[in-house]
C-alpha positions, 0 to 999 in steps of 0.5 A, a space after each residue: 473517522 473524519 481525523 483520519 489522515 486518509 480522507 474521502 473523496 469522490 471513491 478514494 481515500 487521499 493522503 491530505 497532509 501531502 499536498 505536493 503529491 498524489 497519494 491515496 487508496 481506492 475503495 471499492 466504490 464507482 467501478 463496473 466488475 460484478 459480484 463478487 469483486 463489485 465494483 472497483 476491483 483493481 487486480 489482475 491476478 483475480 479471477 475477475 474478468 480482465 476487460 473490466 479490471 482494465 476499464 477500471 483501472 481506466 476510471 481511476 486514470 481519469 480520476 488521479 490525472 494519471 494516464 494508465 501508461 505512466 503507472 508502474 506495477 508490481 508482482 508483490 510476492 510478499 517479500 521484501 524486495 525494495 527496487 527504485 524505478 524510472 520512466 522506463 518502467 512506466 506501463 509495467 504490469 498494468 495490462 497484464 499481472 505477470 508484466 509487472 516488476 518482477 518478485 518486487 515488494 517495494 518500489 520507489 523513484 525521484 521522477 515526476 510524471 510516474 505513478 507508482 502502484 501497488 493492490 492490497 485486500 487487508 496487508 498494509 500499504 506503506 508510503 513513503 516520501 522525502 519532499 526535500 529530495 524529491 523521493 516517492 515511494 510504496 511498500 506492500 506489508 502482508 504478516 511476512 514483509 512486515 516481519 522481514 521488515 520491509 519498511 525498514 529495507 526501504 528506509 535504509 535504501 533511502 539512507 545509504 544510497 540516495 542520501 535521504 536523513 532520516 528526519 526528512 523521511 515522512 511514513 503514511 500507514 495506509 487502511 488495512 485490516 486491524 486487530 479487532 479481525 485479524 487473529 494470527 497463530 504462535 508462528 506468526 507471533 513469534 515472528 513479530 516478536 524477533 524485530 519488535 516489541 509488540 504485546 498483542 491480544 491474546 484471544 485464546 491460547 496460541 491465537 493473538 490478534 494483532 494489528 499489522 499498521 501498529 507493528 510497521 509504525 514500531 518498524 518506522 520508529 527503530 529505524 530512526 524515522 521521527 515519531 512526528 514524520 509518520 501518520 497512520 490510518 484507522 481504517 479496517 479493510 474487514 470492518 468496513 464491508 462498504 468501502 472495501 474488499 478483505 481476503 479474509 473476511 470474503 474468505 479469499 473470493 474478493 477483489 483489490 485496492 490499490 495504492 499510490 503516489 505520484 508528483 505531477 510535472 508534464 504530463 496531461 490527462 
């Protein structure tokens, strides 16, 4: 683990190859809700006690060195839905979940002093960052907005409509539950199989596990980002019982992680 671009630090997980940007992933650790979301839980759209979610959220603030009011939220539907966000989204969906932009995915934007959110129990956070333009942004990949390639259709905004070539476009693949614990049916499989190539284990007939950040990495790949450009996390968010929450394996009574990223220019904590 201590190769892991993804590294510990006093309760959350950074991104240590970006140094110009606040990137990373919550644990579990250093929060105050009770069992079962113990004790960092960072989602409102559980049945957690919403004062101790927001005064989570308020540790974490104080921890990034990003006030709550400059952090943007997402309803995650498990689409694909890619949007770019500004300054005037800022305080989105961070007291209330239905406040949060709405049937959105992914979100991205070129403005400092804006953290961008997303929370997570075993799908795949992706990053996303173009130091050269300035670019940040997150996309939540569950089974479904993998295969609707969600990582793809925020590559391609990034292409088409900022500008951004494809060699200056970096991928961080965040911790999510992989194939030793996540065992999908012939409908899942055979999504995967129309935008990759992908050989999974085969546990029983009509029962595959597959690893979900090793699919995106493909994704990345066919659409053009250098191999080089993207760094990929070995964590299991069902095998490390410690650090994180996992929807399946707490058999959907459990609490969330949350992505993000940010670059800091004025604001203070």
């Amino acid at each position: 683990m201590n190769q892991d671009p993804f590294q510990y630090k006093d309760g959350v997980l950074y991104v240590s190859e970006w140094e110009a940007v606040t990137a990373g992933f919550t644990t579990r650790e250093q929060g105050v809700s009770t069992t079962p979301y113990a004790s960092l839980n960072l989602g409102l759209h559980v049945e957690d006690r919403q004062e101790d979610v927001h005064e989570n959220r308020r540790l974490l603030a104080h921890k990034l060195h990003f006030p709550m009011h400059t952090w943007i939220c997402s309803e995650q539907t498990h689409a694909n839905v890619v949007q770019k966000v500004t300054k005037q989204d800022c305080g989105k969906g961070i007291y209330e979940y239905k406040d949060g932009i709405a049937g959105t995915d992914g979100i991205y934007t070129n403005e400092p002093d804006v953290l961008l959110t997303s929370c997570y129990a075993d799908c795949v956070p992706l990053y996303f960052y173009a130091p050269s333009y300035h670019l940040i942004g997150l996309a939540h990949a569950g089974w479904k907005g993998t295969v609707t390639e969600i990582a793809c259709n925020m590559i391609h905004k990034w292409t088409q409509e900022e500008g951004v070539p494809l060699t200056d476009i970096h991928v961080a693949i965040g911790p999510s539950i992989g194939d030793c614990c996540y065992v999908v049916d012939n409908r899942v499989m055979d999504a995967v199989k129309k935008v990759v190539t992908y050989k999974p284990k085969q546990v029983e007939n009509g029962q595959y596990q597959i690893d979900l950040k090793t699919i995106n990495r493909l994704l990345c790949l066919k659409c053009g980002i250098p191999e080089e450009n993207i760094i990929i996390s070995s964590y299991c968010t069902s095998c490390e019982e410690k650090l994180f929450f996992s929807h399946r394996r707490d058999q959907g009574k459990t609490g969330r992680m949350m992505s993000f990223i940010g670059f800091r220019e004025g604001i203070s904590s």
